[in-house]
C-alpha positions in Angstrom: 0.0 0.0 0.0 1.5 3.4 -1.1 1.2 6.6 0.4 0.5 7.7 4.2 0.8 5.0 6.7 1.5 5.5 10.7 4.5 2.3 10.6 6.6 3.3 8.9 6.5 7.4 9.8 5.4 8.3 6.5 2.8 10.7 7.4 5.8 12.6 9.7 7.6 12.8 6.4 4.9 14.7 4.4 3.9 16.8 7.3 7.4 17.9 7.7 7.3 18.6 4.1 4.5 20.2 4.2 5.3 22.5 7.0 8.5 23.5 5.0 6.4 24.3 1.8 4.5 26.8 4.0 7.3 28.3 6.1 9.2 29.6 2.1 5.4 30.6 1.2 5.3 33.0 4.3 8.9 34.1 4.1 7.8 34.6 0.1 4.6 37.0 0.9 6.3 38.6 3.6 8.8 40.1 1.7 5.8 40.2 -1.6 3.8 42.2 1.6 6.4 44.4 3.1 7.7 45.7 -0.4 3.9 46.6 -1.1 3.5 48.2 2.3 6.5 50.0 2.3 5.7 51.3 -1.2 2.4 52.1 -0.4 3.5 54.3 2.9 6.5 55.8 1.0 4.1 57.6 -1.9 2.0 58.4 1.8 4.8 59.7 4.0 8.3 60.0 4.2 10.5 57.3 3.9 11.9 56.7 6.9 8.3 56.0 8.0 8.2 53.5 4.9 11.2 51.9 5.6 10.3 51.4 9.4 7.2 49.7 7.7 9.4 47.9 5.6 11.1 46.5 8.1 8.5 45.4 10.8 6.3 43.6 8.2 9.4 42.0 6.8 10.5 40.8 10.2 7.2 39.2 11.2 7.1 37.5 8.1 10.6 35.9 8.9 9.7 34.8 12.9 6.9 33.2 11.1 8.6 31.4 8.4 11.4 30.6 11.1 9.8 29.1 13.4 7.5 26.7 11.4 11.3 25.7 9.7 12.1 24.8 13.4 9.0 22.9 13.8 9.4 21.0 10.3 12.9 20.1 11.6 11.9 18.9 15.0 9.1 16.5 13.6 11.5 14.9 11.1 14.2 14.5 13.7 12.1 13.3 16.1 10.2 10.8 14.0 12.4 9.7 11.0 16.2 10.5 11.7 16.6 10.2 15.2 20.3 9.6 15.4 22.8 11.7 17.8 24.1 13.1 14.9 21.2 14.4 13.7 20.1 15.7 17.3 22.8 17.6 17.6 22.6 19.3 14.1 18.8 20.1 15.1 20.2 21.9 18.4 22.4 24.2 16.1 19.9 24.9 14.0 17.3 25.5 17.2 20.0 28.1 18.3 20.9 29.6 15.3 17.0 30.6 14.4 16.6 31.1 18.0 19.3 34.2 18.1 17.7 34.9 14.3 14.3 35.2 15.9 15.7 37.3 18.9 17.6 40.0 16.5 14.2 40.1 14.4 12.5 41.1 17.5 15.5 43.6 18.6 15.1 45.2 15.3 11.1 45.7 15.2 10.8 46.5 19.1 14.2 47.9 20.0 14.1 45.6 22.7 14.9 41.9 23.5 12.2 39.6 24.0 12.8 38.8 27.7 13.1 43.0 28.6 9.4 44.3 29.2 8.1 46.9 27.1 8.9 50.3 27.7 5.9 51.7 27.9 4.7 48.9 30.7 7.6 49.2 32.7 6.4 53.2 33.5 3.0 52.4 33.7 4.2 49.5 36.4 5.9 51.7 38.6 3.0 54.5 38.3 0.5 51.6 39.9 
């Protein structure tokens, strides 16, 4: 019998696949979207305001795209190439996107992810 079948992990395969397909068609209309939008607010405003635009759609495209890559990696390490090797590979590539996803959010936020928000850190103290 061809096609999807639970014994021998073939479903994990295509998922994983799958997931891949759809985390370069994010990353794809993210930068399709943020060109647009930046383009759209340039002709609108000034273009630091466009690039700012630019840059935040752009960004949320990527965490996106990044982190269904990382889940895409973890299903097919988990389920069809669980070797050591393979493991450890997946933890560099966890890490790598990890610090990717934290410089994304750096750039749109001007903070890192763990650091509260400016504007709630005031309002905490005010309270």
């Amino acid at each position: 019998m061809d096609g999807l079948t639970v014994g021998d992990f073939e479903i994990a395969r295509v998922v994983s696949e799958w997931i891949e397909i759809l985390a370069v068609t994010v990353i794809g209309v993210a930068v399709v979207a943020s060109m647009l939008s930046g383009l759209i607010v340039r002709f609108r405003s000034d273009g630091t305001t466009a690039f700012e635009t630019f840059k935040r759609y752009m960004a949320r495209g990527l965490l996106i795209g990044l982190d269904l890559l990382i889940a895409a990696d973890i299903i097919k390490t988990v389920t069809l190439e669980a070797t050591l090797e393979n493991v450890v590979i997946l933890g560099l590539l966890v890490v790598i996107r990890t610090f990717l996803s934290w410089s994304l959010v750096l750039e749109i936020d001007g903070r890192w992810p763990w650091q509260d928000p400016i504007g709630s850190a005031r309002e905490s103290t005010r309270a």
